[in-house]
N, C-alpha and C positions, 0 to 999 in steps of 0.2 A: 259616674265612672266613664261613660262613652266621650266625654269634654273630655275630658283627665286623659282617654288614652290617645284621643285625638292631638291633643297641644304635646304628649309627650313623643309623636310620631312627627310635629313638625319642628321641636327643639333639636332629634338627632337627623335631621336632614342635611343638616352639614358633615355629617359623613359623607355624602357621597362627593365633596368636595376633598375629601384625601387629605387629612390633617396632616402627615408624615411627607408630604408635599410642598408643602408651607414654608415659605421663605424661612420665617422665625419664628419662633415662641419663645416669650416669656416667663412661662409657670402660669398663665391666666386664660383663662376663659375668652376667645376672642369672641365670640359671639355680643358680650355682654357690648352693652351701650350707651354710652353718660346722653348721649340726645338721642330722641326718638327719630323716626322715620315713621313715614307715611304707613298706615295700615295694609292699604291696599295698593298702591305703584308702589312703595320705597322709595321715595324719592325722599329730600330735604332742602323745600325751597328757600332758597333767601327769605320769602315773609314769615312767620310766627306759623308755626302749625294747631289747627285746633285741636284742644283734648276731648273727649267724650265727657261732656257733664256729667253724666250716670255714673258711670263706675269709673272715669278717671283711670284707665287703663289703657288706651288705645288715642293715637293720634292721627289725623289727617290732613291733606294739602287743602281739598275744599271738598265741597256739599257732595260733590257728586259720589267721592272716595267713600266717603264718609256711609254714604246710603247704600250703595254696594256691598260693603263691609258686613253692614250691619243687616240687611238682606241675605246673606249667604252666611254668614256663618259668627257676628260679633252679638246678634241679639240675644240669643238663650244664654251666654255669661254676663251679660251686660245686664239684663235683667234679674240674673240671679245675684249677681254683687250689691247691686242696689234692694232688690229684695231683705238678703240677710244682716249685710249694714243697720238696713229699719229696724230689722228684727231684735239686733242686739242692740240699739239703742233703746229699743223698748225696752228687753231684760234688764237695763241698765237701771231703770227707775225705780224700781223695787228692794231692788239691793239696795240703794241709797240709804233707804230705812227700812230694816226686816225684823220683825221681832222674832227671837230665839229663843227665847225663855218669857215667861209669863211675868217672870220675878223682875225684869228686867227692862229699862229705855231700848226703843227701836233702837239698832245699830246700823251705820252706814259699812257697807262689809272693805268697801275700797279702802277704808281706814281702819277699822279695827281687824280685819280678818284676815289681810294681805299675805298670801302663802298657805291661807287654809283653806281658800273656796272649796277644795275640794271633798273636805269634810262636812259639808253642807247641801243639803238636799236640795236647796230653795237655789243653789247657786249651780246646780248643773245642766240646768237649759242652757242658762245664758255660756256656759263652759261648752257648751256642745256647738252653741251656734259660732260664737268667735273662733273655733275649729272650725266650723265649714267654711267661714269665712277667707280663714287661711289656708285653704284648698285650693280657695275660690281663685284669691291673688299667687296663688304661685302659678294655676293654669294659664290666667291672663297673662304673668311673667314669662313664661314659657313660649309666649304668641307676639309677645311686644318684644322679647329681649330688653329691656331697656331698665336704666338701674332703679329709676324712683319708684314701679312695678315690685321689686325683687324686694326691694324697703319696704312698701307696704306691708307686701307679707311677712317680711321677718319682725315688722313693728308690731303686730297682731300676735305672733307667735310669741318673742320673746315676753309679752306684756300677760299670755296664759301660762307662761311657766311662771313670771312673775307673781302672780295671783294664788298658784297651785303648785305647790312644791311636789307634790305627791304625781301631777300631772296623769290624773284620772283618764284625761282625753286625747292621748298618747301624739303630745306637740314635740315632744324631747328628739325624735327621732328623724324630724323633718329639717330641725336648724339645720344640724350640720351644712345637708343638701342644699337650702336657704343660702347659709355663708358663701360656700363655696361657690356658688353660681354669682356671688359679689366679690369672687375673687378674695377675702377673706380666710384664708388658708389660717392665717395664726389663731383668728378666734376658733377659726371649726376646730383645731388642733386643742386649744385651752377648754373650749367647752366640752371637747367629749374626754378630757384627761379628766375635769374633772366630776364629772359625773361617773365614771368607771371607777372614779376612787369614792364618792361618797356612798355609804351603805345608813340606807333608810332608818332601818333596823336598830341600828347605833343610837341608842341617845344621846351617848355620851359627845357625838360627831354633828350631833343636829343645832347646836348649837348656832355655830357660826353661819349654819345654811339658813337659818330663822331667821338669825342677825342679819342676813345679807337682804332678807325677803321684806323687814319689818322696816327698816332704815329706807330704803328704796323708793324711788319714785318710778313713776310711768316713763319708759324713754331710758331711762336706767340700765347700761350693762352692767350687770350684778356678778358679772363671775370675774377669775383670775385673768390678768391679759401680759402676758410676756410677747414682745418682740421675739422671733426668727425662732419660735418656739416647736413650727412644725416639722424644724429641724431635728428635732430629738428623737430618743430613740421609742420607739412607738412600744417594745414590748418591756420597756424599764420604765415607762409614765408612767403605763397604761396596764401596767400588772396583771389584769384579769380578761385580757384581749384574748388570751388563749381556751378560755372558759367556753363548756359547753351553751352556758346562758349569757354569754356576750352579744350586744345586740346587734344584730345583723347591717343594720344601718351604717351606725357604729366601725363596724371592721370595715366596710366600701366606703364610707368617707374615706378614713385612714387610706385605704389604696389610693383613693383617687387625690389623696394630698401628696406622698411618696411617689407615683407615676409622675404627676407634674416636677415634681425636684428632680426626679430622673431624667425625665425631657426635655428641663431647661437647663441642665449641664448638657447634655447630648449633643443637642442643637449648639447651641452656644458654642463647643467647639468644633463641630460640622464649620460651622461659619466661620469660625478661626481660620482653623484648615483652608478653608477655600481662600479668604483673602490673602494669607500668608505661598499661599499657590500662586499669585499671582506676581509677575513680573516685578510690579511694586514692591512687592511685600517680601516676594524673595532677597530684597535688599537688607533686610533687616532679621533676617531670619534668627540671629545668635539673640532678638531680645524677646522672644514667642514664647518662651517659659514667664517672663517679667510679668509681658500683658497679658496673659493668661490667667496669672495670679491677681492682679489689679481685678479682671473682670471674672473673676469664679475664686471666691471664698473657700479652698479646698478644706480649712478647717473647719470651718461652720459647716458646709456641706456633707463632707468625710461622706462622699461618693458612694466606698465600696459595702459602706453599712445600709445607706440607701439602698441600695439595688438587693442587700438580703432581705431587707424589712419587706421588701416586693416580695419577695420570692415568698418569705414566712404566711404574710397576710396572705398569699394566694390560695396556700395551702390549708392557711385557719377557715379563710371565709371557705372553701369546698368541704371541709368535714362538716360546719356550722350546717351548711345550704347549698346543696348539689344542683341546685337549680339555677342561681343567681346569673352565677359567671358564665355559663353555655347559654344562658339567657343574653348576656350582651351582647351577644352575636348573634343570637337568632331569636329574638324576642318574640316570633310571630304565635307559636304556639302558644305561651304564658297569658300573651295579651285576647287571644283569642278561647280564650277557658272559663267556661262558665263558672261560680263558684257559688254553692249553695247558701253560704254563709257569708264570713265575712272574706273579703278580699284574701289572695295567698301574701306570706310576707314578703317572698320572693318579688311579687308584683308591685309592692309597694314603693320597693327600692328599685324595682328597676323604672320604675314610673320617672322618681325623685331623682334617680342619679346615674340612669347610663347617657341624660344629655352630657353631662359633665366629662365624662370615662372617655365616649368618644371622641371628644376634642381633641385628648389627650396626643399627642405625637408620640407613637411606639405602643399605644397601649392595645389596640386593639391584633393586632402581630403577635404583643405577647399573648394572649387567651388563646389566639389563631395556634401559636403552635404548642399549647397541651390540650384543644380541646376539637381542634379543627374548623374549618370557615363556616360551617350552619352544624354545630355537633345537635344533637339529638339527645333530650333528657326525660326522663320519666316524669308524669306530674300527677301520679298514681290516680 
């Protein structure tokens, strides 16, 4: 937990760079980074940067960077990546062929079981340790920024829902956060619609979820995937958003996809604005409705539904979890609370996903003005 809260303390450092300052936004995560930089300068030299043999998470310009790094603060994950790696490649060999029944040929569970590990005693180390695993690479992602980091982890993660429909080892509620740090708004959108619409419970429904699990390979995205889908409306997908037992994850993805489509119409015509201000621009003024329309889809967007879906999820996620949201502002107390058991949920998601929140342009203003700039919340 102390790695965790450490990498989640240098993911929102780019707050104090004032996101609502920012020339532009896109709707994306500018943090993220298709090439690495140096671990320790930042730099990106013209020659090939080395990767960390071990854990394949961290890059550097030369030896020196490198030993630095890894002295001060890269070796206790770098060792624990490598570590659990082994680990679950040893769990791996037994599954291969496990006998289940007496009656029965050893079965390889990768084939015959796929979507049921969970139901399997023999198969819950190995489900335990590819969770930590995926801990492991989202904290190093959180440290690297960088995309083929962020892949890992979500290659590990989606591959234990894969295995485990039932998802004993509660991986369900990290994609989202996973996606969206990939800028992957559509998938976070398609996968948590439909997961709030399958019910376990349902036979008659599990069908198709089985079909999807049993057909499937590794590397497989298994679920629904619509195009410009995050556009829709979050409480007509997503039906059961407003439910006491909605998961909390769940409703703060959803925000933090509607804050970026709020931000990048915002911005978008901020910067209109200004260049149509300009002496140039003033020339052409009678065709500023034209290019506006070219460059902002008001249909597909439909703005003034966006900025309620805001206003709704604010209100869900605080009945949900009174802690969360005065959490994004002042995270110091939550992060600093001991807990006897297991982690608070509150901590979990703000671990996963206020690096995301605070990027946002506008979003931290909005909690600022119902909650105020470090509000004060009970964590009994």
């Amino acid at each position: 937990m102390k790695l965790f809260v450490a990498s989640f303390l240098r993911s929102i450092r780019h707050d104090d760079s004032d996101p609502d300052k920012q020339p532009s936004y896109e709707g994306k995560d500018p943090r993220l980074q298709d090439v690495p930089c140096c671990a320790t300068c930042h730099s990106r030299p013209v020659a090939k940067l080395m990767c960390c043999s071990r854990c394949k998470t961290a890059w550097y310009c030369s030896k020196e960077c490198q030993l630095a790094d890894y002295e001060s603060s890269h070796k206790s994950l770098c060792v624990s990546i490598a570590r659990t790696l082994k680990r679950v490649e040893q769990l791996t060999v037994p599954l291969r062929s496990t006998i289940i029944d007496v009656f029965l040929e050893p079965q390889n569970f990768f084939v015959s079981q796929v979507g049921l590990f969970g139901q399997f005693y023999q198969a819950h180390e190995y489900l335990t340790a590819r969770r930590y695993l995926v801990d492991l690479y989202v904290q190093a992602a959180h440290i690297a920024e960088t995309k083929s980091v962020w892949e890992r982890a979500l290659s590990h993660a989606l591959e234990l829902m894969r295995l485990d429909y039932r998802d004993v080892v509660g991986t369900r509620s990290v994609i989202p956060f996973i996606l969206l740090n990939l800028n992957r708004d559509d998938d976070a959108f398609d996968f948590i619609r439909y997961w709030t619409k399958i019910d376990l419970d349902d036979r008659s429904k599990l069908f198709d979820l089985m079909n999807r699990h049993f057909v499937s390979q590794e590397g497989d995205w298994i679920y629904p995937r619509n195009q410009n889908c995050r556009f829709m409306d979050v409480f007509e997908e997503c039906a059961n958003v407003t439910d006491q037992k909605a998961p909390l994850p769940f409703l703060v993805a959803l925000l933090i996809i509607k804050c970026r489509i709020v931000a990048t119409y915002d911005t978008t015509c901020e910067s209109m604005d200004l260049a149509f201000g300009t002496p140039n621009g003033q020339r052409i003024q009678e065709v500023q409705s034209a290019v506006k329309e070219l460059i902002l889809d008001e249909a597909l967007m439909n703005i003034q539904s966006q900025r309620q879906q805001v206003q709704r999820l604010l209100i869900v996620i605080h009945r949900r979890n009174a802690i969360i949201l005065p959490a994004f502002l002042n995270p110091t107390p939550l992060l600093t609370k001991k807990w006897q058991n297991e982690p608070n949920e509150a901590l979990l998601v703000l671990l996963h996903g206020a690096g995301c929140f605070v990027c946002v342009p506008g979003a931290k203003p909005l909690l600022e003005e119902r909650f105020g700039k470090e509000p004060f919340y009970d964590l009994g």
